[in-house]
N, C-alpha and C positions, 0 to 999 in steps of 0.2 A: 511617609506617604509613598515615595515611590517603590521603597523594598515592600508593602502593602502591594502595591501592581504588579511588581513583578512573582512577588509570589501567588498573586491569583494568578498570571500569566501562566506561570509555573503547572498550576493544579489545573489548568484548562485545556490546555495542550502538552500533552506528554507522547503526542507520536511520532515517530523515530523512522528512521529507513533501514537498508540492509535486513539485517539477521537479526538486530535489536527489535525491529518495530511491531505492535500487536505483541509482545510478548505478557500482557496481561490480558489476553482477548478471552471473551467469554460471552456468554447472555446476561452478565451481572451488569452491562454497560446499560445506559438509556435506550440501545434498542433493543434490549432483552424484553423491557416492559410492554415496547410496544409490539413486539413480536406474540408474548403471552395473552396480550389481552386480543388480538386479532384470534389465537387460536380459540378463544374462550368462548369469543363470538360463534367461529365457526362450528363448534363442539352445540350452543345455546338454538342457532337456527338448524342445526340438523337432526338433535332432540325434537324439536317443535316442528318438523316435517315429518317425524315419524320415521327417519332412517338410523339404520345400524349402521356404522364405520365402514364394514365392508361393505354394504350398499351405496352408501356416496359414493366411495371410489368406482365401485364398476360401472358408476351413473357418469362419473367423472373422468373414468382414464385413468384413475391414480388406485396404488395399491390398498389395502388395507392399513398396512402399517403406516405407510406415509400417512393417511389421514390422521393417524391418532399423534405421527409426530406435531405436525401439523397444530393438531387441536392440543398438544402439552407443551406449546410453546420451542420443541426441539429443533424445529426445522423451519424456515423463512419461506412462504409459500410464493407460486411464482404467479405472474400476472396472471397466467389462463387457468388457474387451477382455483384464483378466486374467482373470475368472470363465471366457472364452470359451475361452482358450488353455489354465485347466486342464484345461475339461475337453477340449478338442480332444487336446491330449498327453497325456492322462489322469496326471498332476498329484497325483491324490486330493487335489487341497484345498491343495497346497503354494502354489502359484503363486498361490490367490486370496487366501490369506493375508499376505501380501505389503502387499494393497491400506491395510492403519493406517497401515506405515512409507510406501506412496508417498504416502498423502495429505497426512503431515507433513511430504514432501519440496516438495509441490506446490509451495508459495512460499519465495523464499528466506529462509537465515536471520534475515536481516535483518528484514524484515518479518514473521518468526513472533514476534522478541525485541521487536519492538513492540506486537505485538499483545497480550504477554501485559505487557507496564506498563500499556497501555491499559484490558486487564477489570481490571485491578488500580487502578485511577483513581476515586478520587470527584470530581473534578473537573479539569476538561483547559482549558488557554488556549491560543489557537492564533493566533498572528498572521502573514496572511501577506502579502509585499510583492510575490512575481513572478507565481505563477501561484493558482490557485482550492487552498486547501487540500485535500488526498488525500482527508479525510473527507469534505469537501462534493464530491467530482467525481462527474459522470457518469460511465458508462462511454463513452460516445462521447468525452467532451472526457480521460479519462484514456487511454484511445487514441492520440488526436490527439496531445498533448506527446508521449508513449512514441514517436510515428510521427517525432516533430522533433528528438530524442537523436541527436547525435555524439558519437562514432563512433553509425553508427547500428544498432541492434538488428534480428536476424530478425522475421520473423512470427511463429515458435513463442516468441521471446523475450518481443515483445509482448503476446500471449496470456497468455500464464503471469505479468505481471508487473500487467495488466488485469486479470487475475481475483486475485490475492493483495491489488491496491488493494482491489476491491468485496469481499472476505471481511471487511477491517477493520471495512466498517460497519455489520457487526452491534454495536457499540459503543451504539448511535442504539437499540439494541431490548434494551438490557441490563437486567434488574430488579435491584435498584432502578435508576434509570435516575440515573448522574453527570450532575453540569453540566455540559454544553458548552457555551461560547464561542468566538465567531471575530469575529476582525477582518480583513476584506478591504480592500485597497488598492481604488479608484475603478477606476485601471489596469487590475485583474485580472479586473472585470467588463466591460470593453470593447472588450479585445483578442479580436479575432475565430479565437479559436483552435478550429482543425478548420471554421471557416468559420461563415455566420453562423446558421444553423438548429442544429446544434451548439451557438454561445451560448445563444441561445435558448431550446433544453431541459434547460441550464445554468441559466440565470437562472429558470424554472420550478422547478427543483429547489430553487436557494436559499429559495424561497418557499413552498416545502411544506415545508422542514426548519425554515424560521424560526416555523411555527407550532406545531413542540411546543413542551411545555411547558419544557422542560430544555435548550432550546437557543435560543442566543441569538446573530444574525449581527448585527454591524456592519459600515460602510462608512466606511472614511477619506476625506475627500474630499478630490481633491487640492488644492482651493482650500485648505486647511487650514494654517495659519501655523506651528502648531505640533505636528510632531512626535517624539515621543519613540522611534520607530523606527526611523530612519533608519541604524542600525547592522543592520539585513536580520530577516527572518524568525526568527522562532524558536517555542517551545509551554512550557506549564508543564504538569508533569502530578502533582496531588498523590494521594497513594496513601494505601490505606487503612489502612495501619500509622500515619499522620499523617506521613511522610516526603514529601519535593515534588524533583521532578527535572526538569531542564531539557533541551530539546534545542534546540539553536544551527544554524541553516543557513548555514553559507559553503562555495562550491564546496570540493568534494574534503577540506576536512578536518573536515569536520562531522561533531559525536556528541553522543554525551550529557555532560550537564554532571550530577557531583551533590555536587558542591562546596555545602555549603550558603550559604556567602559569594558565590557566582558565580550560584545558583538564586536565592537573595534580588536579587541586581541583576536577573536577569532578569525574578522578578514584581513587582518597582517599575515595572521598560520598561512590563511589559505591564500594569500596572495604569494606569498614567498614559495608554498606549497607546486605551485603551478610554475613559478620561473625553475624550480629543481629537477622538475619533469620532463618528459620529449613531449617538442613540440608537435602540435594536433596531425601534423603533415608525419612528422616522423613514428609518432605514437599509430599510425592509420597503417605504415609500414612494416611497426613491431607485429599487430595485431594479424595481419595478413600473416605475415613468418608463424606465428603460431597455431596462425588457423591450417597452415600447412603440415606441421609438425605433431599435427594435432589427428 
């Protein structure tokens, strides 16, 4: 029964952080449905208004093509462009109504099923070995990896998948506020990704998040003899039931762990993880030296 749980566990949340996570992202998830059938609508009342594509949009602000993205399901339409289209086809209200279900479609499932272990978290450990963890990124440098995905992702994909990263960290402004922890690799701060002004307002941002009160970054350094991570990235997220769940990053078959036997090995990693590290005060130190160098 419980390998039974945890394998649904398994199949229900499969979303990841860093450079792992969304890497199966697509319209084929549950909000793809509901994004197709919103456009179908919009395609069915603009028919029965008697308008052409490029006549909604210039009724509406919006271009041609966008409408037809729009109405083939391509494109997640934004609140005022349904408010606009009710009332342009006169709607009464159906069409703007619509806007709760697209906004829970905005990001995909993946990243909604994290989001909500996350407000469910009184405390999160995040270690990570390749790139800047999801909670800590800009929006420029969560961009930039998005922009470096093979196979590679659209523009609208990139969009949509940038703005579901930056929803997550309302987590940082949550009352009462969880602890976070993070342990960064040296590496992940010095890789010039999206180029080096991009780091830059990377490495600024590590240093304004390292001074709340409830958040605490470290830096492994790679001079470091010993570490207990070297089996890849992963997070602990213990919950407010008192229950704690793991998620394991390895390409392609990473998910959550909530195996309490396999969650315990993974907050021993991470706890050992963090005494091999500079501490938060020194790690705030390292970070300045290479925002300097930088």
């Amino acid at each position: 029964m419980a390998d039974d749980e945890n394998n649904r566990d398994r199949e229900h949340l499969t979303a990841l952080d860093g450079d792992e996570e969304e890497r199966d992202f697509g319209l084929e998830d549950d909000s793809g449905a509901v994004i197709a059938a919103v456009g179908r609508q919009v395609k069915l009342w603009r028919e029965a208004a008697g308008l052409r594509a490029a006549e909604l949009g210039t009724a509406i602000g919006y271009s041609e093509n966008l409408v037809f993205k729009v109405e083939g399901g391509r494109r997640i339409p934004k609140p005022e462009f349904l408010d606009r289209t009710d009332e342009a086809v006169g709607a009464g209200g159906k069409i703007s109504a619509m806007k709760k279900d697209v906004e829970e479609a905005r990001y995909p499932k993946k990243v909604r099923d994290l989001t909500k272990l996350e407000a469910e978290a009184v405390e999160l450990g995040s270690y990570a070995g390749g790139v800047i963890d999801g909670l800590l990124q800009t929006e420029e440098y969560a961009r930039a990896l998005y922009g470096e995905r093979r196979p590679a992702y659209t523009e609208d994909d990139i969009e949509r998948l940038v703005a579901a990263r930056m929803a997550r960290q309302v987590v940082f402004d949550r009352r009462p506020a969880p602890l976070l922890t993070f342990v960064q690799e040296e590496s992940t701060l010095r890789r010039r990704t999206g180029g080096r002004m991009v780091l830059r307002r990377q490495l600024e941002h590590l240093l304004e998040l390292s001074q709340l009160r409830h958040v605490e970054i470290q830096v492994m350094p790679m001079e470091a003899e010993e570490h207990a991570g070297l089996g890849g990235s992963h997070r602990i997220l213990k919950l407010k039931d008192g229950k704690a769940v793991g998620l394991n990053e390895i390409q392609l078959i990473s998910g959550l762990i909530s195996d309490p036997r396999q969650v315990q090995i993974l907050e021993m990693r991470y706890n050992l993880i963090r005494s091999q590290a500079l501490t938060p005060r020194l790690s705030r130190e390292f970070i300045e030296k290479l925002l300097g160098e930088t």
